[in-house]
N, C-alpha and C positions, 0 to 999 in steps of 0.2 A: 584719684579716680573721680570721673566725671560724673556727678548723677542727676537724671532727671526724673520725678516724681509725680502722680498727679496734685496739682496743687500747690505744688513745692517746688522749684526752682534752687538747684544748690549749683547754680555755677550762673558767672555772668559773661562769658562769649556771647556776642552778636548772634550766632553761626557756628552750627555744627557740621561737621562735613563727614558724613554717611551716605557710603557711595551704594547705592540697592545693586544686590545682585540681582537678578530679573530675567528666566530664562526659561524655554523651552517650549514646546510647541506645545496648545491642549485647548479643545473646547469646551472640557468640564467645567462650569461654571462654578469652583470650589475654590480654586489656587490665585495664591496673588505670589508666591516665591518659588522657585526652580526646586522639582524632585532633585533628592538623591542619586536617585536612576530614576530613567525609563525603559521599561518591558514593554516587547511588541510579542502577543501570541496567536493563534490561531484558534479557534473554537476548540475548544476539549483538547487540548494542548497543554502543556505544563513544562514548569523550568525550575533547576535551581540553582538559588542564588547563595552567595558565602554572606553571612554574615560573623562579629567580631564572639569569637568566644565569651561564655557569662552569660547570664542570666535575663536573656533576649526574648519579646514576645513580640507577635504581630496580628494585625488585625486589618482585617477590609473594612474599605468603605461601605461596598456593594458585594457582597454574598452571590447576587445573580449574573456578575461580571467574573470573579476571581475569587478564590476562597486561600489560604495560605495558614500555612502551620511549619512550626520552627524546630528544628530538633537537636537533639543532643551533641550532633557531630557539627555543630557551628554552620549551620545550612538550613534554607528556609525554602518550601516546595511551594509555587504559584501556581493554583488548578485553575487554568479557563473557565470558566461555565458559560458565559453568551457575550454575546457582543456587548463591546460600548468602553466606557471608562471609568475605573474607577481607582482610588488611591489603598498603599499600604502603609499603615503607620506601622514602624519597626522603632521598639521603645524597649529601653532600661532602665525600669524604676531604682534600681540600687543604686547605677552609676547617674539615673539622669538626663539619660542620654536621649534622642531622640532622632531618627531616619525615617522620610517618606520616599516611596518609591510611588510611579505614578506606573498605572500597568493599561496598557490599550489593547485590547482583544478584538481579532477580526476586522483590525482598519489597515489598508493600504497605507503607506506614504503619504501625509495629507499635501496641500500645497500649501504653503507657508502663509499666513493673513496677517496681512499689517493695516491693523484699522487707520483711518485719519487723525494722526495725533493734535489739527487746530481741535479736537473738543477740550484738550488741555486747557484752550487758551484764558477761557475765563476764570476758568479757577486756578489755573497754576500760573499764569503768565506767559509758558512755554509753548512750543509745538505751533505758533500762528503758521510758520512756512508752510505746515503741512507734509513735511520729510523728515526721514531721518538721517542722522539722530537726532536726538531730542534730551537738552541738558534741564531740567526742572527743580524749583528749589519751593521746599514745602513748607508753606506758612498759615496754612488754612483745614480745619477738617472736608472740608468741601475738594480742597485738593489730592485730598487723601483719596477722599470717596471718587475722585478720576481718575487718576492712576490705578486704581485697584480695576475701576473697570475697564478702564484698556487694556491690563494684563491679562484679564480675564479672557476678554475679544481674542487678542492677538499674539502672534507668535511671533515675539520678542526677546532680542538677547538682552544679556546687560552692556553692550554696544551697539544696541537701539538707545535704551533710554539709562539715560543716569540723573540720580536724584543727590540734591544737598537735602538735609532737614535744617530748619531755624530752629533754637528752643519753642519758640510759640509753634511750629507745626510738629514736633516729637510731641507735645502735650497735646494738641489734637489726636495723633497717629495713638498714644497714654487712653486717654478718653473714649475714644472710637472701640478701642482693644477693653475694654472694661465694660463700656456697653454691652458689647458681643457678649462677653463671657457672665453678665448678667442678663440678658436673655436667653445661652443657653442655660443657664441653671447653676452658676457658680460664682456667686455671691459673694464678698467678702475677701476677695484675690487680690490682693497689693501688687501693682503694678511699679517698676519704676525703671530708666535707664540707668545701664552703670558703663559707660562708654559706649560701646556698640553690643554691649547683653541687654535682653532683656533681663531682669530681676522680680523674682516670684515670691512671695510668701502668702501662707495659707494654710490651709488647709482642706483636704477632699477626703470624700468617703471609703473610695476605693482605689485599686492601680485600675480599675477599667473605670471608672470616672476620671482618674489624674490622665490617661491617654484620651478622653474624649477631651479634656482640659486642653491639649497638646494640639489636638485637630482644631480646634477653632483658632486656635492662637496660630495657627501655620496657617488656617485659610483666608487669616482677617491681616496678618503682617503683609506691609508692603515696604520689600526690602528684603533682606536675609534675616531668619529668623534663627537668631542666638540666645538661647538660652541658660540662665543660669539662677539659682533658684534652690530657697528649703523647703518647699512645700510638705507637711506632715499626709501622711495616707495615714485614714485612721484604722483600716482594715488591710493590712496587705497582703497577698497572696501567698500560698504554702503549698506546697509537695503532694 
């Protein structure tokens, strides 16, 4: 197994080759990796959705967008409440697991936006034609922080844009994702690759801090975001 570490380098390829999956349309300024799903509803509308049997919770981003509660019979109910966009993290702390759905309330069909991918160019080397696709190989945190916000910008498949990582830009991508997750408030979180997982250890206070844990880590990946992970909850949740 391949690992990369902050700090630590335990393999010596030139070049790793992780292809980002990169998809969907959305101008929430939160996502750098493809929902699970997308939901489209209509003001005070609602939907349900299946989710996998066990021990499943979910949570909005935005309360004033979409509210969502999971129930017994393996199905999660999405309430409207106003326009705009917002995400739902669907998480199982037993198994680990982790689903976002991205839910869009009260929007039409947008028309698809493809920003100009030359901003690429000086940080990634990539995108000078100014079309796509666009093949990018990540050797810089600076490149990291352009592609994230292209993704952001534009509606993008992962046959827009496809990424290699180097070791030297996965330890950027390492760094970048540690920062984050110390300025939101979680300190202490070992970060490392293990092929193409992320690798977790740690410890958090609760299962609704281990799922705020989850959301940053999903809005700062650029790429697919795989996890795999012992992180301790030192309170967890009961009946």
């Amino acid at each position: 197994m391949r690992r990369w570490a902050l700090g630590v380098l335990r393999t010596r390829p030139a070049a790793v080759s992780l292809l980002a999956a990169m998809l969907v349309p959305s101008v929430h300024p939160v996502r750098a990796v493809p929902p699970d799903q997308i939901v489209r509803l209509a003001v005070e509308d609602g939907t349900f959705l299946r989710v996998p049997l066990g021990d499943w919770h979910a949570t909005s981003t935005d309360e004033n967008v979409v509210r969502v509660q999971v129930f017994d019979t393996a199905e999660a109910f999405l309430e409207a409440r106003g326009p705009g966009s917002a995400q739902v993290l669907v998480t199982n702390p037993v198994l680990r697991q982790i689903k976002v759905w991205r839910v869009r309330v009260g929007e039409s069909e947008p028309d698809r936006v493809l920003p100009d991918p030359a901003v690429l160019a000086d940080p990634c080397g990539c995108g000078q034609q100014g079309g796509y696709p666009v093949r990018c190989k990540v050797r810089t945190a600076a490149c990291v922080r352009a592609l994230r916000a292209l993704l952001t910008r534009g509606d993008l498949t992962v046959e827009d844009v496809g990424i290699v990582y180097t070791t030297e830009g996965l330890q950027a991508l390492l760094q970048d994702l540690k920062d984050r997750l110390d300025r939101a408030g979680y300190p202490g979180i070992e970060l490392a690759f293990e092929g193409a997982n992320l690798r977790l250890r740690g410890r958090v206070a609760s299962e609704q801090r281990w799922r705020g844990l989850m959301l940053e880590l999903y809005r700062g990946m650029v790429g697919k975001l795989l996890v795999s992970h012992q992180l301790e909850i030192a309170a967890p949740e009961t009946d």
